[in-house]
N, CA, C and O atoms as a Tinker XYZ file with bonds, in Angstrom:
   252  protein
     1  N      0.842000   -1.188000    0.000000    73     2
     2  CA     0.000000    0.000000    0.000000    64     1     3
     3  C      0.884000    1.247000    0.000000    63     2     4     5
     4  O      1.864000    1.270000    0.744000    81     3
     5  N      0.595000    2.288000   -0.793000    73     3     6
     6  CA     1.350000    3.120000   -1.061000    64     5     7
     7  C      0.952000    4.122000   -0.105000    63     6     8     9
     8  O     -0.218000    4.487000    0.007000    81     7
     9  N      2.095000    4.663000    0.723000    73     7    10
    10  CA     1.859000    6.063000    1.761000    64     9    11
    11  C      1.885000    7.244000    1.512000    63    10    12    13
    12  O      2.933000    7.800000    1.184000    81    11
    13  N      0.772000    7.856000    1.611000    73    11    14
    14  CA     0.189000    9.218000    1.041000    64    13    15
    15  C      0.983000   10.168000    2.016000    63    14    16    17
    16  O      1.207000   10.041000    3.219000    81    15
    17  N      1.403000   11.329000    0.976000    73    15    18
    18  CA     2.306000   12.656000    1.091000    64    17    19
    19  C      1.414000   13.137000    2.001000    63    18    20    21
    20  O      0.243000   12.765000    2.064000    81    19
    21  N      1.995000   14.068000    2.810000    73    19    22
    22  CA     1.745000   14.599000    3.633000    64    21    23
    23  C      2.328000   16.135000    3.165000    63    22    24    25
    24  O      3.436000   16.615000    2.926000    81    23
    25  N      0.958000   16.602000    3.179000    73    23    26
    26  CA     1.419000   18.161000    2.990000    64    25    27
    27  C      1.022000   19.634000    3.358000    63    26    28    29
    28  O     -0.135000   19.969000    3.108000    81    27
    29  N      1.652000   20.307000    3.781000    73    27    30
    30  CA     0.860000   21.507000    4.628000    64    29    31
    31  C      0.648000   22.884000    4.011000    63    30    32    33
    32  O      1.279000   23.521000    3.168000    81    31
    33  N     -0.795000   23.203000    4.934000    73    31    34
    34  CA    -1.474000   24.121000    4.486000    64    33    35
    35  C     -0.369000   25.323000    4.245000    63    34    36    37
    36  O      0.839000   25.119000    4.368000    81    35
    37  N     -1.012000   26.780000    3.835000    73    35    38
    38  CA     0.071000   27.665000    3.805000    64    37    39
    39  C      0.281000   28.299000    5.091000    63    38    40    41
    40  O      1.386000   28.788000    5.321000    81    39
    41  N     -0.978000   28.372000    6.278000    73    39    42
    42  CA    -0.629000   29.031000    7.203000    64    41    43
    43  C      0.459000   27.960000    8.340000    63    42    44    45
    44  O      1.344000   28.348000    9.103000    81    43
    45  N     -0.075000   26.398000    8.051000    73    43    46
    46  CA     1.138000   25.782000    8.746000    64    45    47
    47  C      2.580000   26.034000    7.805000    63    46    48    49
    48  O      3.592000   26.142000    8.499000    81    47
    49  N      2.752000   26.122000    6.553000    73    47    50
    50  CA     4.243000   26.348000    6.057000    64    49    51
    51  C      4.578000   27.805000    6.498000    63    50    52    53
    52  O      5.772000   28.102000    6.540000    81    51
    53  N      3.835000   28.558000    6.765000    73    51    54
    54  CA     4.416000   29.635000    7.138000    64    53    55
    55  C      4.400000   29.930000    8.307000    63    54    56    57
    56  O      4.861000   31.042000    8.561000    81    55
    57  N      3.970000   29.236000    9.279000    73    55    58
    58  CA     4.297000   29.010000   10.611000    64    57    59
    59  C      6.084000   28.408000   11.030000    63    58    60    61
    60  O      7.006000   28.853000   11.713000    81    59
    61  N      5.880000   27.295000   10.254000    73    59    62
    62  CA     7.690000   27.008000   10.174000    64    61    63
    63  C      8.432000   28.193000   10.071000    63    62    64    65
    64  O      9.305000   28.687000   10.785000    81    63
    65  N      7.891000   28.543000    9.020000    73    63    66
    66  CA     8.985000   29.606000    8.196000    64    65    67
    67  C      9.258000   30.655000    8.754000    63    66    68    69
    68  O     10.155000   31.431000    8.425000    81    67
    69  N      8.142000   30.819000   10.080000    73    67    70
    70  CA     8.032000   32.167000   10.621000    64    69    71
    71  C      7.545000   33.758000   10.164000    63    70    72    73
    72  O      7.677000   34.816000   10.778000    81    71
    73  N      6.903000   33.459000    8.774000    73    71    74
    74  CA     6.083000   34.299000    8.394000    64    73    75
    75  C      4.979000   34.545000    8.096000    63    74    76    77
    76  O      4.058000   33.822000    8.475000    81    75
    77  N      4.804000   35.511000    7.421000    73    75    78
    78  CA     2.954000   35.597000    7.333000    64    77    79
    79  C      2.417000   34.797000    5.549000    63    78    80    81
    80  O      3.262000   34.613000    4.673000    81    79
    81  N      1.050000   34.472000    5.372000    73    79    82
    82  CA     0.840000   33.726000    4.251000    64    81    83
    83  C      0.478000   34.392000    3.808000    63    82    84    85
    84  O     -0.685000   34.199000    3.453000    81    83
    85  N      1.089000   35.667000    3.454000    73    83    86
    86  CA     1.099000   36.856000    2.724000    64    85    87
    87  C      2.233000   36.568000    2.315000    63    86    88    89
    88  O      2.407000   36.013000    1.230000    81    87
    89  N      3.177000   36.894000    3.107000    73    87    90
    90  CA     5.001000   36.760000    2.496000    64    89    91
    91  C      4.986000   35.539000    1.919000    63    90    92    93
    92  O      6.099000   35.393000    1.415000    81    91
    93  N      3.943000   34.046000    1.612000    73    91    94
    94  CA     4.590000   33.245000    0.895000    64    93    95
    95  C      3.807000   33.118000   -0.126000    63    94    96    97
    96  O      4.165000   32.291000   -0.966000    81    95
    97  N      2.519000   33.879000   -0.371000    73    95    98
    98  CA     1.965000   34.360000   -1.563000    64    97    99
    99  C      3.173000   35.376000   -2.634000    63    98   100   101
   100  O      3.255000   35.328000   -3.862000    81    99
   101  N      3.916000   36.152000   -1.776000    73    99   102
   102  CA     4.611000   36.950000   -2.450000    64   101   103
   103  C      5.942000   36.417000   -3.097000    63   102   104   105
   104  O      6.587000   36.833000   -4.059000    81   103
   105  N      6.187000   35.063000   -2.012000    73   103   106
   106  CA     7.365000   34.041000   -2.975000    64   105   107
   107  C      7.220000   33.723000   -4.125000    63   106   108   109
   108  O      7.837000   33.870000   -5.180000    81   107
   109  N      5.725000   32.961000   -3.574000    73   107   110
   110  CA     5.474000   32.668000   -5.129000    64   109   111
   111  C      5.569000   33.087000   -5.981000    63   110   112   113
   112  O      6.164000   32.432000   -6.836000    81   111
   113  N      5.029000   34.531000   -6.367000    73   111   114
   114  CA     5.054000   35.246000   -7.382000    64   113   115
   115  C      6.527000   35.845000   -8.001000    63   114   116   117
   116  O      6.754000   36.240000   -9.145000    81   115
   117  N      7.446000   35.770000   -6.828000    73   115   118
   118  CA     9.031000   36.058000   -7.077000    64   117   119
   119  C      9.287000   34.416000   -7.552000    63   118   120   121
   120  O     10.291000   34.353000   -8.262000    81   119
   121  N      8.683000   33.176000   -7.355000    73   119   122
   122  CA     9.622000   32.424000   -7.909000    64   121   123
   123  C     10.394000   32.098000   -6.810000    63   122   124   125
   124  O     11.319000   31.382000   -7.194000    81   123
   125  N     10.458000   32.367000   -5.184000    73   123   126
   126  CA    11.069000   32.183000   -4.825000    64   125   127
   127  C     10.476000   30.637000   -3.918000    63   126   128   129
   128  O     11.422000   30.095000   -3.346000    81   127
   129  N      9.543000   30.128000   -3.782000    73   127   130
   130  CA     9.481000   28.886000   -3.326000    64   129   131
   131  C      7.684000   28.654000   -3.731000    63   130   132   133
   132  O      7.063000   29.429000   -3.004000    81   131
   133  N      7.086000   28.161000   -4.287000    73   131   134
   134  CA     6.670000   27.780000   -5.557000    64   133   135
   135  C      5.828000   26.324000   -4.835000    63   134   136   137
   136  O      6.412000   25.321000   -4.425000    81   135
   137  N      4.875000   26.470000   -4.829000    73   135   138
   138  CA     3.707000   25.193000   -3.771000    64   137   139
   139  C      4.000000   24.126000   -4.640000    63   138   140   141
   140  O      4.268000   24.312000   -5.827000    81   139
   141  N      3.947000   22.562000   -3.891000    73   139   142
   142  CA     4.310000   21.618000   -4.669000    64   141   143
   143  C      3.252000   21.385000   -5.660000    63   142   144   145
   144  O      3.493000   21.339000   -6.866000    81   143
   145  N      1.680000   21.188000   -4.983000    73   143   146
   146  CA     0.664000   21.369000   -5.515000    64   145   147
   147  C     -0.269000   22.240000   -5.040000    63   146   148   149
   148  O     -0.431000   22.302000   -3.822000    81   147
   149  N     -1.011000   23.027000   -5.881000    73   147   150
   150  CA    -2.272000   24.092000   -6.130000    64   149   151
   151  C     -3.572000   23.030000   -6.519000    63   150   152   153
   152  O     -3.638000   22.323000   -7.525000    81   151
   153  N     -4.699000   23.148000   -5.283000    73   151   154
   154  CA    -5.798000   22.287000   -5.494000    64   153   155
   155  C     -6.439000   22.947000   -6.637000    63   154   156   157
   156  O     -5.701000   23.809000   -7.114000    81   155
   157  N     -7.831000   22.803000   -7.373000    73   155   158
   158  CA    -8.673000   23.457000   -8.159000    64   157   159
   159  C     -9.055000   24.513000   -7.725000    63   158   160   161
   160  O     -9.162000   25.500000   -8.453000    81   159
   161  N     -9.420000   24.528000   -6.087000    73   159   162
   162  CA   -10.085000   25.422000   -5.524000    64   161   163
   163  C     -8.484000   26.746000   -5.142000    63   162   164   165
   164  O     -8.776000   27.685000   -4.402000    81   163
   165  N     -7.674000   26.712000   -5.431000    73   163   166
   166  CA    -6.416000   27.571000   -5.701000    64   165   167
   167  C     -5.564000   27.580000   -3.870000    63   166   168   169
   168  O     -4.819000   28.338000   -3.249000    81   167
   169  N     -6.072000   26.599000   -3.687000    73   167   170
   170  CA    -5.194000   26.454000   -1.823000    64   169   171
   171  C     -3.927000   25.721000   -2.242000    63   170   172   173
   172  O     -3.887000   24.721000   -2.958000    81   171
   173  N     -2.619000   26.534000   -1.543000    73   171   174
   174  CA    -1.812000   26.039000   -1.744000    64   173   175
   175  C     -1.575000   24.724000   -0.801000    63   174   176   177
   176  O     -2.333000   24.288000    0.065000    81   175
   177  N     -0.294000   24.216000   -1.224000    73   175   178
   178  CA    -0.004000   22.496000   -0.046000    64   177   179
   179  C      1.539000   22.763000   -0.854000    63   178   180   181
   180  O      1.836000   22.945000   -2.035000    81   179
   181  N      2.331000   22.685000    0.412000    73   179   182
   182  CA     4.002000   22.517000    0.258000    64   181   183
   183  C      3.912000   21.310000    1.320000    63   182   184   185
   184  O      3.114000   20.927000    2.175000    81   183
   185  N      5.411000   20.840000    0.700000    73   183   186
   186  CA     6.006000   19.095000    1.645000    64   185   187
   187  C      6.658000   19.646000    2.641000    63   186   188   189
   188  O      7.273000   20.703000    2.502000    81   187
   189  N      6.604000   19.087000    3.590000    73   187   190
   190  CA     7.535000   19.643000    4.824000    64   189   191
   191  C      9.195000   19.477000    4.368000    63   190   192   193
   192  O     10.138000   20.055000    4.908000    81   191
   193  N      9.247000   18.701000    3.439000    73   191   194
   194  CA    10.924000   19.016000    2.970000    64   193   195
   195  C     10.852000   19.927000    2.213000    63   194   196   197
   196  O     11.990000   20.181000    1.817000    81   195
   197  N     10.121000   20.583000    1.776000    73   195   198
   198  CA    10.427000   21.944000    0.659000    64   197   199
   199  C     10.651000   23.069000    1.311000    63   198   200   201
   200  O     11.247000   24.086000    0.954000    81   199
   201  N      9.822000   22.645000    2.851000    73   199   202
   202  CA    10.197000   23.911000    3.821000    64   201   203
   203  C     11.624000   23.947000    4.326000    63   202   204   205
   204  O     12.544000   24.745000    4.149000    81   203
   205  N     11.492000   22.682000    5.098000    73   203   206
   206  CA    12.697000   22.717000    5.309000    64   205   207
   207  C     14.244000   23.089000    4.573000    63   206   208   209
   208  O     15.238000   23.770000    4.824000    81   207
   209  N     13.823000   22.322000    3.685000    73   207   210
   210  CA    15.003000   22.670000    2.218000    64   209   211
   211  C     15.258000   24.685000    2.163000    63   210   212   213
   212  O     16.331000   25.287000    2.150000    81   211
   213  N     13.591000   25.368000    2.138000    73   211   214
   214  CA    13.661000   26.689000    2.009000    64   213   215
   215  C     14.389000   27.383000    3.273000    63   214   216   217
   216  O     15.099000   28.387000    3.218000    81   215
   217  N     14.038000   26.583000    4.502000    73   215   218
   218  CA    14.338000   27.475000    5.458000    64   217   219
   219  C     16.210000   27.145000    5.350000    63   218   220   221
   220  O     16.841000   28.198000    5.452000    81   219
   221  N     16.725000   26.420000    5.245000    73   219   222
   222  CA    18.621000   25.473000    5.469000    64   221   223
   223  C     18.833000   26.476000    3.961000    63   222   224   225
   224  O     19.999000   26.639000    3.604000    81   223
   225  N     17.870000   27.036000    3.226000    73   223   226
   226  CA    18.879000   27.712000    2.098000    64   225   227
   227  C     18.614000   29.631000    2.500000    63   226   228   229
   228  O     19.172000   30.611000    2.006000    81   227
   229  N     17.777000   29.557000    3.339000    73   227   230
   230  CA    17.923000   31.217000    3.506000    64   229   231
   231  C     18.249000   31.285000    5.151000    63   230   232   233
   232  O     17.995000   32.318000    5.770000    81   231
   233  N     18.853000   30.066000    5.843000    73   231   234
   234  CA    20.192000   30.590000    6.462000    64   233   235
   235  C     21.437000   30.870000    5.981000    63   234   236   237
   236  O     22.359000   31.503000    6.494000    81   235
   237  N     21.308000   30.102000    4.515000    73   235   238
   238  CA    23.091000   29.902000    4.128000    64   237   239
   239  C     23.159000   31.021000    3.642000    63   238   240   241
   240  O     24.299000   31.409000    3.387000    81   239
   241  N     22.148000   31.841000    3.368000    73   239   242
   242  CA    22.101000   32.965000    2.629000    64   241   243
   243  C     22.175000   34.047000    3.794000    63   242   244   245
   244  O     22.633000   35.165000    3.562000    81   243
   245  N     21.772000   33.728000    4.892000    73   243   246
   246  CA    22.389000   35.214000    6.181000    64   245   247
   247  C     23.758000   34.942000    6.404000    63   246   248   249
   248  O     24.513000   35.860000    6.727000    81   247
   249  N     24.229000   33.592000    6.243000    73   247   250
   250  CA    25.480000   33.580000    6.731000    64   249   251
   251  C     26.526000   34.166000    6.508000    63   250   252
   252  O     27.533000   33.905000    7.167000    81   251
């Protein structure tokens, strides 16, 4: 049996991220981190590794 993705809303990805789901509406549109999938009804869903992945690349980027 195949195990279904697990994926979070935008206000939980931007809870990680520590911002508002405003600032990750505005990624999007920069291209800068991009929902894995967009339902019909237009709600985003990111993987908890895409967050993670986003958040380990905009520390390397304060560093």
């Amino acid at each position: 049996m195949a195990e279904e993705k697990k994926y979070l809303k935008i206000g939980e990805a931007a809870a990680m991220i520590g911002c508002s789901k405003q600032t990750l509406r505005n990624y999007q549109l920069r291209g800068l981190l991009v929902p894995e999938v967009i339902l019909e009804s237009g709600q985003r869903r990111y993987s908890p590794a895409q967050i993670e992945k986003f958040i380990r690349e905009q520390m390397e980027v304060k560093a």
